[in-house]
Rosetta silent file (secondary structure, phi, psi, omega in degrees, C-alpha in Angstrom):
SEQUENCE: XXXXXXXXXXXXXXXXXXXXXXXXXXXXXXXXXXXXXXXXXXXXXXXXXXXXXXXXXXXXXXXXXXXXXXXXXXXXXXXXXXXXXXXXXXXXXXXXXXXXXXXXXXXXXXXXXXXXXXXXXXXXXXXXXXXXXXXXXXXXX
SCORE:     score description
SCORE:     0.000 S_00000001
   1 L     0.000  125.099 -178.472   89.649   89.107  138.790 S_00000001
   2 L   -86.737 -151.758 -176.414   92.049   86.782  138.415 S_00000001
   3 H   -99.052    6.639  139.176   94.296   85.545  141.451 S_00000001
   4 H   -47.619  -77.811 -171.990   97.753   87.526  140.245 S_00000001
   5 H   -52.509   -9.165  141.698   95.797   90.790  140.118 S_00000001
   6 H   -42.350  -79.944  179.338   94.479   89.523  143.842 S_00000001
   7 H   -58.196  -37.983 -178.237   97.572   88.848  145.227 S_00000001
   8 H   -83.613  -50.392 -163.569   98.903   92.381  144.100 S_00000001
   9 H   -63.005  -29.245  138.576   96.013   94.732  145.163 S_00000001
  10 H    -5.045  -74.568 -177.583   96.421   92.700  148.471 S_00000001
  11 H   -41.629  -63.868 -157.382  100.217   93.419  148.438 S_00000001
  12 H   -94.877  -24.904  178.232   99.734   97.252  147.752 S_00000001
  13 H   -79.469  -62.764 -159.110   96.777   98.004  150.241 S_00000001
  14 H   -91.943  -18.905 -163.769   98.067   95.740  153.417 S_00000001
  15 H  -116.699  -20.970  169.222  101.668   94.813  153.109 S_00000001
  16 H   -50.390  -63.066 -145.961  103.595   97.916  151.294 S_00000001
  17 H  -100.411   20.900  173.167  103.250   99.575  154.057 S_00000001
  18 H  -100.076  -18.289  167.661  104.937   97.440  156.456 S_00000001
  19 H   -70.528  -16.331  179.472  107.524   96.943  154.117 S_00000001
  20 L    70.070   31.522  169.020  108.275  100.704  154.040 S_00000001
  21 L  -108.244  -42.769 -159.608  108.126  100.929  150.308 S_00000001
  22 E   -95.892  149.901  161.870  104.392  102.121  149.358 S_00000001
  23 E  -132.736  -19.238  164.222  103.000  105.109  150.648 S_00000001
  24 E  -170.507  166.171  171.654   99.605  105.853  149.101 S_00000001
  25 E  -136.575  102.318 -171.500   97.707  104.445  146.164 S_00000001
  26 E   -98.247  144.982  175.736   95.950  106.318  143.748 S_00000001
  27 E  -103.083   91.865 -165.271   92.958  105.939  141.503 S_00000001
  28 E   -86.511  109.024 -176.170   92.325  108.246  138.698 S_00000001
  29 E  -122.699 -178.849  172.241   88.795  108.164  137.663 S_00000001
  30 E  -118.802  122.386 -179.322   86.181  108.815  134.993 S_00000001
  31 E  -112.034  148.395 -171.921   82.082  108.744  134.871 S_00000001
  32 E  -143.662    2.119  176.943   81.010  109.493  131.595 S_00000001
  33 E  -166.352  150.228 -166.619   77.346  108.566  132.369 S_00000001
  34 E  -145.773  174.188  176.959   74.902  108.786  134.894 S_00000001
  35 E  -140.762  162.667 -174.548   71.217  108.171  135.940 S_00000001
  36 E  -167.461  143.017  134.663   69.335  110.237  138.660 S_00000001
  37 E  -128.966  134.064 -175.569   66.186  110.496  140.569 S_00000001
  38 E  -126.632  169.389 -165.624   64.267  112.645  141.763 S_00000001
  39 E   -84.309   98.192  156.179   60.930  113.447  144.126 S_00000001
  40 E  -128.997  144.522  177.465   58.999  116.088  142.905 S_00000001
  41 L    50.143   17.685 -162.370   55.807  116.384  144.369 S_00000001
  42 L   110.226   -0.123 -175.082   55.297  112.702  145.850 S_00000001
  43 E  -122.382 -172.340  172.147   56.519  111.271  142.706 S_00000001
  44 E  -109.735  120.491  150.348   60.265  109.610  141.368 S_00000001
  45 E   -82.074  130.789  162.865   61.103  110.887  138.104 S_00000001
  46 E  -115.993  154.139  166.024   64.346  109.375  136.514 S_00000001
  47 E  -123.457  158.406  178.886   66.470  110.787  134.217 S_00000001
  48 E  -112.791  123.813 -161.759   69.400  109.621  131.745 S_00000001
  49 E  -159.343  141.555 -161.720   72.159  112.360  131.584 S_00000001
  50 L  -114.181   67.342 -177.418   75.348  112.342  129.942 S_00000001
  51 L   -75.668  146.008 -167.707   76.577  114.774  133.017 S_00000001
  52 L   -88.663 -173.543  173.931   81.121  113.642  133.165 S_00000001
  53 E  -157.935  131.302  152.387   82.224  113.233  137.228 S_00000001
  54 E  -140.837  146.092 -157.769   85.795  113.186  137.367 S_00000001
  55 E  -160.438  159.705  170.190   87.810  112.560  140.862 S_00000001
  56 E  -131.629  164.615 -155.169   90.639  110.471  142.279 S_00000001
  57 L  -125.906  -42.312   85.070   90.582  108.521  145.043 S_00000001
  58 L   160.944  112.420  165.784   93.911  108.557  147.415 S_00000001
  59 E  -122.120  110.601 -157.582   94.327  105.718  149.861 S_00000001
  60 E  -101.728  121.462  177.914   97.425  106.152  152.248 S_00000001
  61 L   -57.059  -56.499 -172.717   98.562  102.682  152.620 S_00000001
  62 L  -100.145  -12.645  139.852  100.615  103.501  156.093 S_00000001
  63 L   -96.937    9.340 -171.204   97.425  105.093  157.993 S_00000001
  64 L    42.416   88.717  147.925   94.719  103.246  155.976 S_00000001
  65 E  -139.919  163.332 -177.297   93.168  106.340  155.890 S_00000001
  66 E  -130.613  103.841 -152.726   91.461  107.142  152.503 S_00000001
  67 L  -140.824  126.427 -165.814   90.468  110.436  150.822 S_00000001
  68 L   -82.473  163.748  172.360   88.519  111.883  147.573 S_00000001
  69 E  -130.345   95.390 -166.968   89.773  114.540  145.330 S_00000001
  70 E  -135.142  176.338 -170.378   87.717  116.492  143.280 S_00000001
  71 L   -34.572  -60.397  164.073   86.871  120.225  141.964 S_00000001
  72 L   -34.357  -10.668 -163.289   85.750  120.928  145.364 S_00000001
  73 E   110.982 -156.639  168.519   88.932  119.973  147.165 S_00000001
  74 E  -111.653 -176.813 -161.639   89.346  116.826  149.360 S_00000001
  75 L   176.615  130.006  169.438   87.052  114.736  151.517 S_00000001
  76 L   -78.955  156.699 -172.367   87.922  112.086  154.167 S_00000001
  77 L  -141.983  167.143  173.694   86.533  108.965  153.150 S_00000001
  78 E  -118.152  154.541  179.098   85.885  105.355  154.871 S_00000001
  79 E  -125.104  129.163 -168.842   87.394  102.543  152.998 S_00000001
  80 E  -118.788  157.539 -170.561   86.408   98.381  153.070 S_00000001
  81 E  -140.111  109.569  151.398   88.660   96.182  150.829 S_00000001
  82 L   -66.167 -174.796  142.442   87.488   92.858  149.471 S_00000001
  83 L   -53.262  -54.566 -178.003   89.277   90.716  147.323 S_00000001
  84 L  -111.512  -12.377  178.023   88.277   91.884  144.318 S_00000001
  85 E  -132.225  167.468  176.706   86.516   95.438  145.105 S_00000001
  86 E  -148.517  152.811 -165.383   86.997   98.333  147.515 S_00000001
  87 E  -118.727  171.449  176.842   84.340  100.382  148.515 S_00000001
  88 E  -147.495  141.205 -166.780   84.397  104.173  149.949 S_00000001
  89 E  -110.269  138.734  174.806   82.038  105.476  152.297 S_00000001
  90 L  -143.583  102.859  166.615   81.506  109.382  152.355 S_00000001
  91 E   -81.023  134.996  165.039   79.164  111.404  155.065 S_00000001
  92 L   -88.120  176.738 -171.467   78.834  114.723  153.821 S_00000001
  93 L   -82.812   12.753 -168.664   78.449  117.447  156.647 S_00000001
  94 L  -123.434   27.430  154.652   74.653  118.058  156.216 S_00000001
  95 L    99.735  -19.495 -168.393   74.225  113.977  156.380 S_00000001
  96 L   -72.202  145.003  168.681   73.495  112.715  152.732 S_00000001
  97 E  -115.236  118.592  162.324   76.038  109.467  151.893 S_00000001
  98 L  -117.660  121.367 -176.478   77.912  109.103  148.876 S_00000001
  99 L   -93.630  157.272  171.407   79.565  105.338  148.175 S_00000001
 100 E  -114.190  145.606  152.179   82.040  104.788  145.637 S_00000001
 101 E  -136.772  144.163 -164.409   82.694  100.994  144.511 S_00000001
 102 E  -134.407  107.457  162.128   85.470  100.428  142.217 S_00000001
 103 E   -78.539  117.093 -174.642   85.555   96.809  140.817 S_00000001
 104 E   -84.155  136.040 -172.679   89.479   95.814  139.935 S_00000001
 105 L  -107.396  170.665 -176.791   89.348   94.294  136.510 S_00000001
 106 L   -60.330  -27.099 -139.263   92.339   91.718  134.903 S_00000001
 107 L  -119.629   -0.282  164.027   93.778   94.059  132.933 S_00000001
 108 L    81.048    9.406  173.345   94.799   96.581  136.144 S_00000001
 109 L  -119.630 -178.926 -166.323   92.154   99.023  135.504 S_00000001
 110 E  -143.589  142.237  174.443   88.667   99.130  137.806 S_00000001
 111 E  -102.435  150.122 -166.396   85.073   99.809  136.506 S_00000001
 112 L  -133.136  159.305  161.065   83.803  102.082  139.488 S_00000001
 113 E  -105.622  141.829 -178.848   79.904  103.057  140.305 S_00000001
 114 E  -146.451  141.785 -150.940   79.308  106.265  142.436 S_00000001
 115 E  -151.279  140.792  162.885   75.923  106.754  144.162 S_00000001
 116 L  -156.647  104.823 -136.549   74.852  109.504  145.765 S_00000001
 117 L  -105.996  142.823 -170.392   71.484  109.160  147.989 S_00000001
 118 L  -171.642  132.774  141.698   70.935  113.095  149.127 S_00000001
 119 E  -114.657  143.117  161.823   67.984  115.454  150.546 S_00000001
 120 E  -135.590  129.914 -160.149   68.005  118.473  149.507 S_00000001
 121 L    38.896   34.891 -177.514   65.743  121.325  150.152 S_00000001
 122 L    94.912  -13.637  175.139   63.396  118.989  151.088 S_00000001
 123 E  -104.485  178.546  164.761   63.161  116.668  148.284 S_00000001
 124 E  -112.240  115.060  161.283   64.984  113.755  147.449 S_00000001
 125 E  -133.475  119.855  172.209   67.701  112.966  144.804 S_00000001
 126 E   -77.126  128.361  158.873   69.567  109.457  144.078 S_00000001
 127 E  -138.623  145.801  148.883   72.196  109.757  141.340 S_00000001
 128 E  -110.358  157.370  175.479   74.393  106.889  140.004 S_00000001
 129 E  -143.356  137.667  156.447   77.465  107.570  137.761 S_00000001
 130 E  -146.464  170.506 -134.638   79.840  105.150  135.911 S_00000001
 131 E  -163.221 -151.886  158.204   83.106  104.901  134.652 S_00000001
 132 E  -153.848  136.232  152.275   86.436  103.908  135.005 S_00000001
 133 E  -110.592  137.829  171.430   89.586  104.131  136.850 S_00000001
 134 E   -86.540  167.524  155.616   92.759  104.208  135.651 S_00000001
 135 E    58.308   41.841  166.833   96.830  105.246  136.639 S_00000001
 136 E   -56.062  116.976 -174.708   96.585  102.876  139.386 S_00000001
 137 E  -142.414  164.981 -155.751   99.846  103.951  140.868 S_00000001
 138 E  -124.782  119.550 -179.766  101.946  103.128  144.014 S_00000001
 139 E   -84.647  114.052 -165.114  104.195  106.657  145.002 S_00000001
 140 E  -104.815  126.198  164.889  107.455  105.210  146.237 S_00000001
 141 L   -49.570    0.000    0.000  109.543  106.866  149.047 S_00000001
């Protein structure tokens, strides 16, 4: 990423919202491919699946609080900001963790990864999905 596109995702996560112009920042994305494994019977089986994901990601700028949006509804989320990536943290209520990481690319769009490490009914299943996000956009008051 180069150091323009730095200095603005900077800009629009930490300083918008002291300026009292930004109010949230959204991320509209797309997985179009995914890999998963899972435990049956003591063993890992993986599979290659061309299952879609599609979700947006909502970061409000004046509480730094951060929240997904999908079929399902919404879902508080925790959010870490690098320079060049931001990451999303998600406990679900029965305990499984799903992370999001969305790498910002030169060109103002982000390649994003989405993991989801889960037991369920006693087994285990890991999924990754990737994509892109798009319509980075700053909703002005």
């Amino acid at each position: 990423m180069n150091l323009p596109s730095r200095i603005m995702l900077f800009l629009i996560i930490f300083l918008f919202p002291y300026m009292g112009y930004a109010k949230s920042v959204t991320f509209d994305c797309r997985l179009t491919s995914a890999s998963t494994y899972v435990n049956e019977k003591g063993k890992i089986k993986q599979e290659q699946t061309n299952e879609k994901m599609n979700f947006q990601l909502l970061v409000d700028t004046d509480t730094k609080k951060a929240y997904m949006l999908g079929d399902n509804g919404s879902t508080p989320v925790e959010c870490l900001v690098t320079s060049s990536q931001i990451f999303f943290v998600e406990k679900t209520s029965t305990g499984n963790i799903t992370t999001t990481s969305l790498f910002m690319q030169d060109d103002g769009g982000c390649v994003v990864i989405h993991s989801r490490h889960m037991e369920v009914l006693g087994g285990i299943l890991a999924s990754q999905y990737y994509g892109t996000c798009t319509d980075m956009y700053v909703q002005i008051n």
